[in-house]
Backbone bond lengths (Angstrom), bond angles and torsions (degrees), N, CA, C in turn:
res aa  C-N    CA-C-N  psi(-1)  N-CA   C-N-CA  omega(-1)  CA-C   N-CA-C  phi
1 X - - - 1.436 - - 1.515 112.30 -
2 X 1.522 117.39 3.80 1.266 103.27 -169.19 1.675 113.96 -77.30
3 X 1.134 133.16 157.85 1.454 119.53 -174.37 1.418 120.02 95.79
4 X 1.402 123.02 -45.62 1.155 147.08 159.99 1.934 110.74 -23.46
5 X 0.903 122.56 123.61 0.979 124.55 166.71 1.946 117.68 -100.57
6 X 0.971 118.10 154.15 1.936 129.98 -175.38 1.240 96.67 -53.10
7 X 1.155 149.20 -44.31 1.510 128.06 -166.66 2.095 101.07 -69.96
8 X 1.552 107.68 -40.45 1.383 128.71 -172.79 1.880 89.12 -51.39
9 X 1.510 106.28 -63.43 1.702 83.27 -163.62 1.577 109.58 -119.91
10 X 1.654 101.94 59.77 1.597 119.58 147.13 2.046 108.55 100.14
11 X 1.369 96.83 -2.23 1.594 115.79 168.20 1.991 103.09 72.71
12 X 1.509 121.43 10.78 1.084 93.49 -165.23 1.482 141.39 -67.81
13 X 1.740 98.40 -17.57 1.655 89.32 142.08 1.130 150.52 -46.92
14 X 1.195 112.87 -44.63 1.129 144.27 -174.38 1.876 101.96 -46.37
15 X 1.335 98.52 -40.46 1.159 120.75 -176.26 1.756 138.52 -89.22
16 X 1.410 89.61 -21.95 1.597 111.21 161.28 1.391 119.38 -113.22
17 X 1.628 115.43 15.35 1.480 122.13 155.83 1.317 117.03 -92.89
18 X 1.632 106.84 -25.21 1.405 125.83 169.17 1.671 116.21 -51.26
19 X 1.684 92.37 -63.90 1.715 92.45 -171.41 1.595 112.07 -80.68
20 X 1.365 126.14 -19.94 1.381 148.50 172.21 1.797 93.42 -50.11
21 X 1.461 102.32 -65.98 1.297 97.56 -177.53 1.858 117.85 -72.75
22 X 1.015 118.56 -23.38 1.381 121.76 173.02 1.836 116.04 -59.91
23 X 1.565 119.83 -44.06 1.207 153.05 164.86 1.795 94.15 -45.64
24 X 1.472 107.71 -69.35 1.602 92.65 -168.55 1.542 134.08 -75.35
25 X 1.661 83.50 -37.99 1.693 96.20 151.48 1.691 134.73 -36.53
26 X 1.665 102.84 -39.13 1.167 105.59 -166.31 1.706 100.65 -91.95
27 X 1.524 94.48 -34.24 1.913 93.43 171.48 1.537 136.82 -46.48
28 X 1.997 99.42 -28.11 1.230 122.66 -145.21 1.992 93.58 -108.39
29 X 1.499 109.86 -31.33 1.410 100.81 164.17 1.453 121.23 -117.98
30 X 1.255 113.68 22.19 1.519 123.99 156.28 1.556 126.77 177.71
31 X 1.948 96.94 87.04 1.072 105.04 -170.87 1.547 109.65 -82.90
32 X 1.385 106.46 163.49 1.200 113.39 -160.77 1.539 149.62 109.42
33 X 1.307 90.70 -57.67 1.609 117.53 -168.88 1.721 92.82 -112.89
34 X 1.280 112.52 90.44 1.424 129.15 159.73 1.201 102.07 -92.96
35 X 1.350 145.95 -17.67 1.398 136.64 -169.75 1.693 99.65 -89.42
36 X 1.226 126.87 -42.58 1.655 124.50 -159.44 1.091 114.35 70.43
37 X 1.186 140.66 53.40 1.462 132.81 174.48 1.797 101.97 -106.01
38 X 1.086 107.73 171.15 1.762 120.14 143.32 1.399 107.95 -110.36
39 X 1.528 85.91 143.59 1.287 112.09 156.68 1.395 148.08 -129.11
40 X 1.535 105.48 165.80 1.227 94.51 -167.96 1.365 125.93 -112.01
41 X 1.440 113.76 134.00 1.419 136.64 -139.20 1.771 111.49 -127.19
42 X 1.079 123.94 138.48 1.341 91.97 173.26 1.808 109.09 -104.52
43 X 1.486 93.11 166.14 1.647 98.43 -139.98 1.892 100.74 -85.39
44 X 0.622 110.15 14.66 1.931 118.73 172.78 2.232 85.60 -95.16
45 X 0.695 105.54 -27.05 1.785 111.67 -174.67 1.914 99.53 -69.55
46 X 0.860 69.66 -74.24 2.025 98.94 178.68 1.932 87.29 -34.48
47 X 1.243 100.52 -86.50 1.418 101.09 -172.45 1.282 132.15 -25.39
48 X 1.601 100.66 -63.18 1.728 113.00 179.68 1.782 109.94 -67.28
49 X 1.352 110.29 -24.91 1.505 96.30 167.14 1.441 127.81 -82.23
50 X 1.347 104.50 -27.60 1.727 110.50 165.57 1.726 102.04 -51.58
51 X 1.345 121.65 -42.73 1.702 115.40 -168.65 1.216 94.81 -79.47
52 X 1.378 135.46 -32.63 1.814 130.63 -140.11 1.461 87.26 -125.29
53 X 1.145 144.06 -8.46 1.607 134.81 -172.47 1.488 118.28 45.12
54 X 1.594 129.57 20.46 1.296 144.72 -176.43 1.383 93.55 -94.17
55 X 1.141 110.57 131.09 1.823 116.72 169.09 1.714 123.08 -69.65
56 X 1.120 93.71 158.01 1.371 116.71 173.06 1.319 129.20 -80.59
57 X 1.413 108.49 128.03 2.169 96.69 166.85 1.705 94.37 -85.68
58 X 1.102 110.55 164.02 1.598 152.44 144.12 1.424 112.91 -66.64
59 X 1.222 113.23 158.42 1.347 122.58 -177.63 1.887 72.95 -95.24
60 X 0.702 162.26 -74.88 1.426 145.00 -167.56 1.609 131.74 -59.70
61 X 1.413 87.88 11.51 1.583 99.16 170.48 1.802 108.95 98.38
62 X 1.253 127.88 -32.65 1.192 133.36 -156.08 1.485 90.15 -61.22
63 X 0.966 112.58 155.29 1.762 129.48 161.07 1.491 129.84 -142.34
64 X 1.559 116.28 123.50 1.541 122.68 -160.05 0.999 87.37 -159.76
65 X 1.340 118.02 154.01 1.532 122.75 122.90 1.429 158.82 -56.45
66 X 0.945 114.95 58.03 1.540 121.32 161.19 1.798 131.07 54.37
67 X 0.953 143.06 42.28 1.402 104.16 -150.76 2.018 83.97 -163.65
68 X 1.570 120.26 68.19 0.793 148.10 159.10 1.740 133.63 -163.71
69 X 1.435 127.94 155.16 1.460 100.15 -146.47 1.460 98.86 -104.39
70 X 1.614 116.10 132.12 0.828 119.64 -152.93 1.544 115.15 -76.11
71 X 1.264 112.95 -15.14 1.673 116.87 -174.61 1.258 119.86 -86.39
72 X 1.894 101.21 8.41 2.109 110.47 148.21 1.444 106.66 -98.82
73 X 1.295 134.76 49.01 1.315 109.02 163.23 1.991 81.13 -163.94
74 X 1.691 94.14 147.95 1.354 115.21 178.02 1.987 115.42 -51.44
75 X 0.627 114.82 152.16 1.642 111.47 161.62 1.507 117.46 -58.84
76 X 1.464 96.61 146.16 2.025 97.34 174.01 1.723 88.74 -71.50
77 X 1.580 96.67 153.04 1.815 94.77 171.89 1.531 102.24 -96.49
78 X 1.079 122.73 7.49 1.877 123.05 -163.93 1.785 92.42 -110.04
79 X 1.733 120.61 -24.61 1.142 136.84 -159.23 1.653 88.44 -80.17
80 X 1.709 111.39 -57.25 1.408 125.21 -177.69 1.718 123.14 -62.89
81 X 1.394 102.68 -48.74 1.302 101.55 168.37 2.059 130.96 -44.10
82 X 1.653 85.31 -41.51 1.369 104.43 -173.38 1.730 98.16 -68.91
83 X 1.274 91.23 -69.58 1.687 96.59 179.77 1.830 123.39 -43.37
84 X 1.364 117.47 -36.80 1.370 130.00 155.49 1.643 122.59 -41.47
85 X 1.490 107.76 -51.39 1.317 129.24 -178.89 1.689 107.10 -55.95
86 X 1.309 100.62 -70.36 1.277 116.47 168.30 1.856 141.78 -28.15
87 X 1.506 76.91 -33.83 2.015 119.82 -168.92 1.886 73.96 -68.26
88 X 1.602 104.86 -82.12 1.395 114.70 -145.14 1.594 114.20 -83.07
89 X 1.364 108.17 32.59 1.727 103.52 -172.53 2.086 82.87 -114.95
């Protein structure tokens, strides 16, 4: 195999430098949040961490800081359930 170039014997590096690098990339500008959801927070929370840069809990427990817009990413369903519950008691 010596000489051989990655396309010659099936690229699979090629291919776990890919997701290797996709993995750190994604660690390195938004750690944490591997899921992508929003959540839901209550909004006196939201505020004082936008001034204080101290993170937020979730009604599902998660805790981060804030600082992407939430109306690109789906709802947490554990965020909704809770918040639903809450609605009708």
């Amino acid at each position: 195999m010596v000489g051989m170039s990655n396309t010659e014997t099936g690229g699979g590096l090629d291919v776990l430098d890919r997701e290797l690098e996709k993995l750190l990339t994604e660690d390195v500008v938004d750690p944490g949040d591997h899921e992508r959801f929003s959540h839901y927070v209550k909004k006196d929370k939201i505020m004082e961490s936008a001034m204080s840069g101290k993170p937020v809990k979730a009604l599902c427990g998660k805790k981060w800081t804030p600082g992407r817009d939430p109306e690109k990413f789906p709802v947490c369903p554990t965020c909704k359930d809770i918040y639903e519950k809450m609605k009708s008691e």
